[in-house]
ZAMARGU-4260 file (C-alpha; in steps of 0.2 Angstrom, whole numbers, plus 5000, padded with zeros to 4 digits):
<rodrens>
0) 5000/5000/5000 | 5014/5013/5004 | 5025/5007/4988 | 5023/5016/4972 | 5016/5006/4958
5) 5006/4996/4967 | 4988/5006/4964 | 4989/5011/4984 | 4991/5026/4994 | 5006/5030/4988
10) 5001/5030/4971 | 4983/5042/4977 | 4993/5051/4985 | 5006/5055/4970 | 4994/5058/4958
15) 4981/5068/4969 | 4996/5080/4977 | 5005/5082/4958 | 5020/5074/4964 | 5021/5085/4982
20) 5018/5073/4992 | 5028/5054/4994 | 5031/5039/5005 | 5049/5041/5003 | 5059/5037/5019
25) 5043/5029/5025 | 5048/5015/5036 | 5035/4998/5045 | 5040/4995/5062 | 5031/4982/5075
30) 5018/4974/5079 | 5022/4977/5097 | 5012/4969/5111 | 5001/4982/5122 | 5001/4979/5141
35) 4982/4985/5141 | 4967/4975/5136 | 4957/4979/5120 | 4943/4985/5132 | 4957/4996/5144
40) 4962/5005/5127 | 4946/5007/5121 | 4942/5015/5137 | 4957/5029/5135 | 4955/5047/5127
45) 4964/5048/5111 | 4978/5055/5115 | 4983/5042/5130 | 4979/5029/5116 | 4992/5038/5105
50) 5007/5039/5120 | 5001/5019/5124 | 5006/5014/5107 | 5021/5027/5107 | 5026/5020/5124
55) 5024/5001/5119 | 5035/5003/5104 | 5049/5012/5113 | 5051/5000/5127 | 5049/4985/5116
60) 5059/4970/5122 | 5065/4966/5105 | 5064/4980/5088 | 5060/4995/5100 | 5059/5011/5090
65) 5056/5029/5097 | 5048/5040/5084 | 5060/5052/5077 | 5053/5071/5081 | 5041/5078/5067
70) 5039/5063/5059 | 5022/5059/5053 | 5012/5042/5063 | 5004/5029/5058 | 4995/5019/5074
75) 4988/5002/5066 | 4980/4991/5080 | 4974/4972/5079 | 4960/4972/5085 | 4955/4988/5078
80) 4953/5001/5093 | 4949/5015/5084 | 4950/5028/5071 | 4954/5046/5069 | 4967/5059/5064
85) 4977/5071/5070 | 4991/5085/5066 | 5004/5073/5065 | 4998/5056/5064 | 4982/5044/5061
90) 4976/5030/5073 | 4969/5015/5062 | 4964/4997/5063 | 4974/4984/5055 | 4962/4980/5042
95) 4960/4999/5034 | 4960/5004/5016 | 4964/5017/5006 | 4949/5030/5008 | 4953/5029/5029
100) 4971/5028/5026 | 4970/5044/5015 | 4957/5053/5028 | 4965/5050/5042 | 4984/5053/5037
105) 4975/5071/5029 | 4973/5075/5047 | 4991/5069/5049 | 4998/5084/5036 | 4983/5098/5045
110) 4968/5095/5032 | 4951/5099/5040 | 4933/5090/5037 | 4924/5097/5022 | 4905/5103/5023
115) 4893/5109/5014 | 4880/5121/5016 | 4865/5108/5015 | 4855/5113/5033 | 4846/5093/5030
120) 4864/5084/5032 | 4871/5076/5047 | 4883/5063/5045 | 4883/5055/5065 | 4875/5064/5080
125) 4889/5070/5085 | 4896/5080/5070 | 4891/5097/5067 | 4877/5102/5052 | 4885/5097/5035
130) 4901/5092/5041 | 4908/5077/5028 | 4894/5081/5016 | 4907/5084/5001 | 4906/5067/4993
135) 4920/5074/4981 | 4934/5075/4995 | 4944/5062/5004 | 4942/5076/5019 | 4923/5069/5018
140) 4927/5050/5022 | 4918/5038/5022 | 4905/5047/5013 | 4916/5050/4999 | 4913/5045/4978
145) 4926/5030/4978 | 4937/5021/4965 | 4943/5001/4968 | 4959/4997/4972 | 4971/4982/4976
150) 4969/4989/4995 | 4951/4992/4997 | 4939/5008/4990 | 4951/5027/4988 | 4942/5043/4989
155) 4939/5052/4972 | 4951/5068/4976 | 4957/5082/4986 | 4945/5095/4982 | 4955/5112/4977
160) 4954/5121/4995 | 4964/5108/5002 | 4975/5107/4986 | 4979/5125/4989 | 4981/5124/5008
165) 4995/5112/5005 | 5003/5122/4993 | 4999/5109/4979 | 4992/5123/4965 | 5006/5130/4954
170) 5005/5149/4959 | 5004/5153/4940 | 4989/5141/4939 | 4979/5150/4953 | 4968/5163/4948
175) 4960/5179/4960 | 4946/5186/4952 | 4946/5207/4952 | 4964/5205/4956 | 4969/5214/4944
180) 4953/5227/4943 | 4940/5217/4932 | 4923/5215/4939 | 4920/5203/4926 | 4929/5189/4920
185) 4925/5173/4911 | 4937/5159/4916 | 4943/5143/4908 | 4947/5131/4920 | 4958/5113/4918
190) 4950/5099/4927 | 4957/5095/4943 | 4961/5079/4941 | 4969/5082/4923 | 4983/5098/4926
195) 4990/5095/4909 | 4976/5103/4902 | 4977/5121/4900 | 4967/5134/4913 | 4968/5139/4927
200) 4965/5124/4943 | 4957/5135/4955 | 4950/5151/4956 | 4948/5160/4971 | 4934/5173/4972
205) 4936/5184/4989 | 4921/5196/4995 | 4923/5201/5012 | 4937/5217/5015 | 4936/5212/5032
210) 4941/5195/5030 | 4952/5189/5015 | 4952/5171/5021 | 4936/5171/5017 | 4931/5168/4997
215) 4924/5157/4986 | 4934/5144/4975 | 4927/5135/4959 | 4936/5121/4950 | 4932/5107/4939
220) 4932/5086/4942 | 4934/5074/4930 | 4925/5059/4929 | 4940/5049/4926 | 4955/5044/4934
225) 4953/5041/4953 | 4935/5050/4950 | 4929/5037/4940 | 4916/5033/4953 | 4908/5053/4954
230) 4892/5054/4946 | 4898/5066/4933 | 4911/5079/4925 | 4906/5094/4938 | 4911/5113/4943
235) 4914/5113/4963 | 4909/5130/4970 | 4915/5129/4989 | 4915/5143/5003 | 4929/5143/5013
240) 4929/5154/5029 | 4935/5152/5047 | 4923/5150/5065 | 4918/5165/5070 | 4919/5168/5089
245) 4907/5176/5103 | 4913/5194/5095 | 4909/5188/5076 | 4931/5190/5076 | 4937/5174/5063
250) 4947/5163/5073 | 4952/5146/5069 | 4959/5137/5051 | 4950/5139/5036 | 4935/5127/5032
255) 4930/5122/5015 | 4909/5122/5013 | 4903/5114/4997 | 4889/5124/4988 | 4873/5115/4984
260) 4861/5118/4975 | 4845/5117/4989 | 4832/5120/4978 | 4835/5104/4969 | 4828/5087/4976
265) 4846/5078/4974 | 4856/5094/4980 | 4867/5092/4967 | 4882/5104/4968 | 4878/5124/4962
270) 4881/5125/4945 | 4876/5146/4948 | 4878/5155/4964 | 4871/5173/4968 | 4876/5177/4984
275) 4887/5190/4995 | 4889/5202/4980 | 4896/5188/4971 | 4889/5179/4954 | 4894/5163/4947
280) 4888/5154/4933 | 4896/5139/4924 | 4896/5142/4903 | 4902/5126/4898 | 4908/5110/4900
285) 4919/5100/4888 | 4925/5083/4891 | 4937/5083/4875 | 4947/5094/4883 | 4947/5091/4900
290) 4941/5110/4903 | 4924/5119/4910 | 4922/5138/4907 | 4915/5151/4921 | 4908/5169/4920
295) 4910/5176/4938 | 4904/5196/4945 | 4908/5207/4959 | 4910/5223/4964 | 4927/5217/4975
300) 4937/5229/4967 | 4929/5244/4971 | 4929/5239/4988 | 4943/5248/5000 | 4955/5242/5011
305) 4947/5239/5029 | 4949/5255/5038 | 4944/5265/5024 | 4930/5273/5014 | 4921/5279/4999
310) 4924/5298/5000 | 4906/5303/4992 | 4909/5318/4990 | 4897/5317/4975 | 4886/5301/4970
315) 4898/5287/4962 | 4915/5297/4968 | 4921/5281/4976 | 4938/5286/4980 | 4946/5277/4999
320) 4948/5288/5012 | 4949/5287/5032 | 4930/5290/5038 | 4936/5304/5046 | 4939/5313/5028
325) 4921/5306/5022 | 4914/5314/5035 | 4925/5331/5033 | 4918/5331/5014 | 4900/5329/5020
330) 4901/5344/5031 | 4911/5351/5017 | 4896/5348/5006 | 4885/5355/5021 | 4891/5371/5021
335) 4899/5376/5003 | 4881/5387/5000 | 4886/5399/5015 | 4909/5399/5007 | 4902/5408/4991
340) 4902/5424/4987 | 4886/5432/4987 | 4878/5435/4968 | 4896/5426/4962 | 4912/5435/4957
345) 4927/5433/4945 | 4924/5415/4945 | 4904/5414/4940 | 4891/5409/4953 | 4903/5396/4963
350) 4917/5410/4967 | 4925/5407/4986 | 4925/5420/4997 | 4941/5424/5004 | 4951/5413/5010
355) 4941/5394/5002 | 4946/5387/4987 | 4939/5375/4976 | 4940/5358/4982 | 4945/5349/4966
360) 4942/5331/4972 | 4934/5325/4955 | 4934/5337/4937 | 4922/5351/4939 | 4921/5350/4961
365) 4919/5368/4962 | 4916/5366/4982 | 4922/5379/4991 | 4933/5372/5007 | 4951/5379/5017
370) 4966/5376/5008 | 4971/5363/5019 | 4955/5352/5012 | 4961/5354/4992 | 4978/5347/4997
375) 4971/5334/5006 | 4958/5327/4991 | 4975/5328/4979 | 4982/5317/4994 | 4968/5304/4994
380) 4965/5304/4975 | 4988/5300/4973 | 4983/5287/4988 | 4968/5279/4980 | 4975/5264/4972
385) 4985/5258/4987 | 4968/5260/4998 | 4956/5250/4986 | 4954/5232/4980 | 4955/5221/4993
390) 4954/5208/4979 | 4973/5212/4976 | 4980/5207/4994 | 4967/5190/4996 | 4984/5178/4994
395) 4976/5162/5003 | 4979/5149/5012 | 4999/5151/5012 | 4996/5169/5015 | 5012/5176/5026
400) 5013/5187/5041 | 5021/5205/5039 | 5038/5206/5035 | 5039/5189/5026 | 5034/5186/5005
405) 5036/5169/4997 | 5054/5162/4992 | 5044/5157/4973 | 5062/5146/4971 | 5050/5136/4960
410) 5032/5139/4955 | 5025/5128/4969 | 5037/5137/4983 | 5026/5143/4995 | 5039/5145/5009
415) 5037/5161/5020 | 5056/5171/5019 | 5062/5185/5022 | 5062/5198/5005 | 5081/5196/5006
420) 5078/5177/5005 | 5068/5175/4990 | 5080/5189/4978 | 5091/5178/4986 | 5082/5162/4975
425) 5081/5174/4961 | 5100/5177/4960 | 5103/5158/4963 | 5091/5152/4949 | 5097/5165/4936
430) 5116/5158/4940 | 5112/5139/4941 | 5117/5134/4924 | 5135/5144/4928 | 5138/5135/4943
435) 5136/5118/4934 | 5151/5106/4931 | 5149/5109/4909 | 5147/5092/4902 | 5139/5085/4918
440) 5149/5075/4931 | 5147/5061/4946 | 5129/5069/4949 | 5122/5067/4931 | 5119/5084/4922
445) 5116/5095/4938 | 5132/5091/4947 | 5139/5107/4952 | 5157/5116/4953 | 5168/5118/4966
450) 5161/5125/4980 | 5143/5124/4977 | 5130/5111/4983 | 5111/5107/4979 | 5100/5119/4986
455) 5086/5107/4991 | 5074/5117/4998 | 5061/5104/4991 | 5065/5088/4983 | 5072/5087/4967
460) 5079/5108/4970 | 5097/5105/4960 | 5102/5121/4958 | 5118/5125/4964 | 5120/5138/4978
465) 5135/5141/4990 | 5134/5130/5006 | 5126/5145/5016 | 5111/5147/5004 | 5107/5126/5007
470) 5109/5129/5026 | 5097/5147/5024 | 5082/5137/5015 | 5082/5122/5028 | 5082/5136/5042
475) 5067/5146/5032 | 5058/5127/5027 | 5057/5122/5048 | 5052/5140/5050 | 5041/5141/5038
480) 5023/5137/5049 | 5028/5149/5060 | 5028/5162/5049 | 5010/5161/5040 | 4994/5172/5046
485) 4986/5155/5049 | 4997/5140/5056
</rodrens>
């Protein structure tokens, strides 16, 4: 199952990950013989169950192992004891498949549950509204569209949230609608489960200034592949957003909450969504090239930056400004009848009186306001593009905290460095093929000069840096969680 050509999890994982994620180094240590019953385990909390099996396997009579720090775990148990996930590890019976192995070892790398919107859907009694109610997701399990393989039923996929949570997407195939301005844009997208079409695999659709982790994806499914057994080729629209607390603050990871279509007996995924100033339709669907198109609306980018304002200081001037200024250019409005002259002057019937001059905020603003107030509009109207478009900053998942941008080494490097550290990568990349021994050497074709090593700030990274940029990209990669907005 964890050997590649075999049709198991290592192979799921490969294809559904795009060749992130692998089995390499993985090691099979025991069985080892527990010193509780079945019915004593049973009876434990989960994570006393985990240390149990930790302790037994480190005290072993014969074959003992103590888990290296950071390493991912896999508990099997015969009998089976029970089965769950967490950050770091899953806990299964001996006699699991793929689809558990897959759902629970998620939890191992920091996937969530999926859910959807359907208010009819509960799984168990003791899971929440809609939660596994994405048949399309292995974070779903065991409610999940399966395929058949040599080790038991797989789910059909990662859905796109969790794709781009793990840093899976290619930035370049990752589109932000109103990002660049658009309110309106139709979108090819390539199937999910078949990247060698052309498209984007994701596009994210944020509509809350107040919270850029919270948007809308869409991407499109196969039925093909390990999708074979979904009912059909489908566009996915899912919300992903954060718990809210007591105070309506977002707090928590990001949940991904499949869109349904409730009007429809079967609930079949949205194919249109109108919702939250956002409008989604899908335009067409095309099985011969593996690609679905989208329309999509909103009016994100004439949205400003949390903590400002539209100005207003006429009907559609939508300029951003602090909402003191807004309410300074109100008053202004207010009292501009009593800064004119009397009958008008030199400058027709909107002439200042001494010591107003026109405002200026917008061609023909002949509002009559200090000094101090013109130079302030020309201020906010220089200043306007840096306080609008939220749309522009919604960077996802892998979004990092102040100070910190992506190392981009490669176009799946989501790695949070410092701005020094990814010209750093820049530099290195443009002088690889210089720092190569010409004609190849004991390394194949990448062996590198004298004095240089392999980066390896992911696997297969063979451009050849100086020793200290190797020894800064493992720093930055065991840094790296520590530096996103959310862990």
């Amino acid at each position: 199952m964890f050997t590649p050509g075999n049709g198991g999890l290592a192979d799921w994982w490969h294809d559904i990950s795009y060749v992130n994620f692998n089995n390499a180094g993985s090691e099979v240590h025991g069985w080892y013989r527990m010193s509780q019953t079945t019915g004593q385990l049973q009876a434990l909390n989960r994570s006393d169950k985990i240390n149990a099996c930790v302790e037994a396997a480190r005290t072993a009579p014969s074959g003992a192992l103590t888990v290296p720090p950071g390493a991912i775990r896999y508990i099997v148990t015969s009998p089976g004891i029970d089965a769950f996930g967490w950050n770091g590890g899953a806990f299964m019976a001996f006699d699991f498949e793929v689809g558990l192995a897959v759902h629970e070892g998620g939890h191992g790398i920091g996937l969530n549950h999926t859910f959807s919107n359907n208010p009819d859907y509960r799984n168990v009694d003791w899971a929440a509204i809609g939660e596994y109610d994405d048949p399309w997701d292995a974070m779903s399990w065991a409610n999940s569209y399966v395929a058949t393989t040599p080790f038991g039923a797989a789910p059909a996929a990662l859905v796109a949230p969790h794709l781009d949570r793990m840093g899976w997407l290619p930035r370049s195939r990752i589109a932000v609608h109103a990002a660049n301005g658009a309110s309106e844009a139709i979108y090819t997208l390539a199937a999910t489960n078949h990247p060698e079409a052309s498209g984007a695999l994701l596009v994210r659709v944020p509509f809350a200034p107040d919270d850029l982790f919270r948007y809308y994806t869409i991407e499109f499914i196969r039925k093909d592949r390990w999708s074979a057994g979904i009912p059909a080729d489908t566009v996915l629209i899912h919300e992903v957003k954060r718990n809210r607390d007591a105070a309506g603050v977002p707090v928590g990871e990001q949940i991904a909450w499949l869109q349904r279509d409730l009007a429809r007996a079967d609930k079949a995924p949205a194919q249109a969504l109108d919702a939250n100033g956002v409008q989604i339709r899908v335009l067409s669907i095309n099985p011969a090239t593996n690609q679905a198109t989208v329309s999509v609306r909103s009016e994100m980018a004439a949205r400003c930056l949390m903590g400002f304002v539209w100005r207003e200081a006429q009907p559609g001037d939508l300029v951003c400004v602090p909402p003191a200024e807004r309410a300074e250019t109100r008053q202004e409005n207010a009292e501009a009848a009593s800064r004119r002259e009397p009958g008008g002057g030199a400058y027709g019937p909107n002439t200042c009186r001494s010591g107003f001059v026109w405002r200026e905020a917008f061609d023909g603003d002949a509002v009559c306001v200090p000094p101090a107030s013109r130079t302030r509009a020309r201020a906010s109207n220089a200043q306007a593009g840096a306080r609008a478009n939220p749309a522009r900053i919604a960077y996802g998942p892998n979004t990092c905290q102040s100070g910190f941008v992506w190392r981009e080494a490669d176009d799946v490097d989501w790695v949070c460095v410092s701005p020094a550290a990814r010209q750093q990568a820049r530099d290195d990349n443009a002088l690889a093929s210089s720092r190569r021994q010409p004609g190849g050497g004991a390394y194949g074709p990448n062996t590198c000069d004298s004095g240089f090593v392999w980066r390896e700030a992911f696997p297969d990274d063979v451009v050849c840096v100086p020793p200290a940029s190797r020894a800064a990209a493992r720093a930055d990669n065991a840094a790296a969680p520590t530096r996103l907005m959310i862990p």
